[in-house]
C-alpha positions in Angstrom: 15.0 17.0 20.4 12.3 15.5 18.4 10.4 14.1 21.4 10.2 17.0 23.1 9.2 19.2 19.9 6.9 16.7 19.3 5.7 16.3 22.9 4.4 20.7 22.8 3.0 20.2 19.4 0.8 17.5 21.2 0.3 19.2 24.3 1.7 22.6 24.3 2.0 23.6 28.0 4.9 25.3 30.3 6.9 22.2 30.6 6.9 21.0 27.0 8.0 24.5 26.0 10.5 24.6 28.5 11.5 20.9 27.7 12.2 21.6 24.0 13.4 25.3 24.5 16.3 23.7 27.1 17.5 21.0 24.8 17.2 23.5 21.8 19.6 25.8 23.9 21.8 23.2 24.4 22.4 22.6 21.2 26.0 23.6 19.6 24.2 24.2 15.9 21.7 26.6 17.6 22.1 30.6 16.5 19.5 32.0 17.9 20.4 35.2 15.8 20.8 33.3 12.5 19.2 35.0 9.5 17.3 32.7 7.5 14.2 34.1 8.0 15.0 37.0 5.5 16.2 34.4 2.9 13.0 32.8 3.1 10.4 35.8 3.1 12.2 37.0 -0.1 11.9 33.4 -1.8 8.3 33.4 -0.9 8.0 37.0 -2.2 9.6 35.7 -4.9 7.1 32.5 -5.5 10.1 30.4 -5.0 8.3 27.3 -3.0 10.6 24.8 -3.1 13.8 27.4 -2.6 11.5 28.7 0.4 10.9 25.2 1.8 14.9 24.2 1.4 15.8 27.0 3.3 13.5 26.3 6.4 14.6 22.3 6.1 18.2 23.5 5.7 18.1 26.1 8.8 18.7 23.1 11.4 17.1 23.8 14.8 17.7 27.5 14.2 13.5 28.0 13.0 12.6 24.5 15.2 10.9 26.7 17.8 10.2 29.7 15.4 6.3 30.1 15.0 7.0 32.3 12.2 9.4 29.8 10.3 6.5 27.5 11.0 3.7 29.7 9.6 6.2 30.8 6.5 5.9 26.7 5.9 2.2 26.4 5.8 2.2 29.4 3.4 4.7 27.1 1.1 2.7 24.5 1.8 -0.8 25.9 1.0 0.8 27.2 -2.3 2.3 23.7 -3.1 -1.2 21.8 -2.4 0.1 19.8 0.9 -3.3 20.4 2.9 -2.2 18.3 5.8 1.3 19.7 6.0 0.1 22.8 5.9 -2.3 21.8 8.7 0.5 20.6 10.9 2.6 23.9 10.5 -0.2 25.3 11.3 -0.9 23.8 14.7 2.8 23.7 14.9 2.8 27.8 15.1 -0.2 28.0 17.4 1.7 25.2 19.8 4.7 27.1 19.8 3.0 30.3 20.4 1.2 29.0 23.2 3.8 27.8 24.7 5.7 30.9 25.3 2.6 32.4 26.2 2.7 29.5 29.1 6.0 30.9 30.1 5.0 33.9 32.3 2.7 37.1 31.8 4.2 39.5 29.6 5.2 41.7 33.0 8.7 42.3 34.1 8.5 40.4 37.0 6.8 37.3 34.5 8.0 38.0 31.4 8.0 35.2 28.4 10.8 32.7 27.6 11.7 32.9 23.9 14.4 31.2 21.6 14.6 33.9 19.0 14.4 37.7 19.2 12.1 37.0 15.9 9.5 35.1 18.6 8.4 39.0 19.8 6.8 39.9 16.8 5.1 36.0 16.2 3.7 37.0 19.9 3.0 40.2 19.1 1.0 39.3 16.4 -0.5 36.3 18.2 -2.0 38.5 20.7 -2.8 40.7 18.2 -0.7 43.9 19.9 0.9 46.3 17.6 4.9 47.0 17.9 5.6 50.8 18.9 9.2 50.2 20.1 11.9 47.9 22.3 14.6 48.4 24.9 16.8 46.1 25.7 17.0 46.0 29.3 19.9 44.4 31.8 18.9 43.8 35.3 19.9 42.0 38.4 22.3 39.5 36.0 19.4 39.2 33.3 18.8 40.6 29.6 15.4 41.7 28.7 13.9 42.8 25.6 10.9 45.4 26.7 8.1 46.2 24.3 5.9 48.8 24.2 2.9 48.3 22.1 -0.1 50.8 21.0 -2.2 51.2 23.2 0.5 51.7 26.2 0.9 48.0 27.0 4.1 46.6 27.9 5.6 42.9 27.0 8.6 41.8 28.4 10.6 39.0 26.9 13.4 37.1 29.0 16.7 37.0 26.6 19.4 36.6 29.2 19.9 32.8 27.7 20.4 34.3 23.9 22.3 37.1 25.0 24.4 34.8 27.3 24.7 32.2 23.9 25.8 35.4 21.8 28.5 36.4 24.3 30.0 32.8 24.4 30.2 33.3 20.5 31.6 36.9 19.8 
């Protein structure tokens, strides 16, 4: 997994995505509905760097391909004084963005390939598009998360692989 991680942070494109999205998927440690995210938001609210940073570091791959996890980081990071790790988280968010955004158009019949429901909102926010509401949507054999935005635009997100790793589980 670290190659290909490493491999989008370098050169965040379609196939490096999809490189480190497929062996992240694979993984049996992978929840892709874990909920460590809250944890950490509430330690940072709470000024508690280092309990903020443990969490991420103790998450596993569940944040690896989380730009938010990534950007909750830097904001430890920036608060600890660790410019260049903050840097790297940084980049690391932008990558990972990108690289979803590499996945498809945002349209039903291209819609982006994510690894967390969470990864909406980082897009949302990346594209700078504000949430009005989601479906979720099942199709011809696939799951689809469909937001709608202000504004009337429409993203559509590609969940059938978390929905289908969430069904093997329950």
């Amino acid at each position: 997994m670290k190659a290909e991680f490493l491999s989008l942070i370098r050169s965040p494109s379609r196939q490096t995505y999809l490189a480190a999205r497929t062996v992240l998927l694979r993984s049996d440690h992978f929840d892709p509905f874990s909920e460590e995210l809250n944890e950490i938001v509430a330690a940072i609210e709470e000024k508690k760097w280092n309990d903020a940073a443990s969490l991420i570091t103790d998450a596993g791959p569940n944040l690896l391909l989380s730009p938010c996890a990534h950007l909750l980081m830097a904001k430890v990071c920036e608060n600890r004084g660790e410019e260049e790790r903050w840097e790297f988280e940084t980049v690391t968010a932008r990558a990972i963005c990108d690289g979803i955004l590499s996945t498809g158009d945002g349209s039903q019949d291209a819609p982006y390939l994510i690894t967390r429901t969470t990864d909406e909102h980082d897009i949302l926010g990346y594209l700078q598009k504000t949430f009005e509401s989601q479906s979720l949507v099942h199709q011809n054999g696939k799951s689809y998360d469909k937001v709608c935005c202000a504004g009337g635009d429409e993203l559509w997100f590609d969940i059938t692989d978390l929905y289908a790793i969430m069904m093997r589980r329950t």
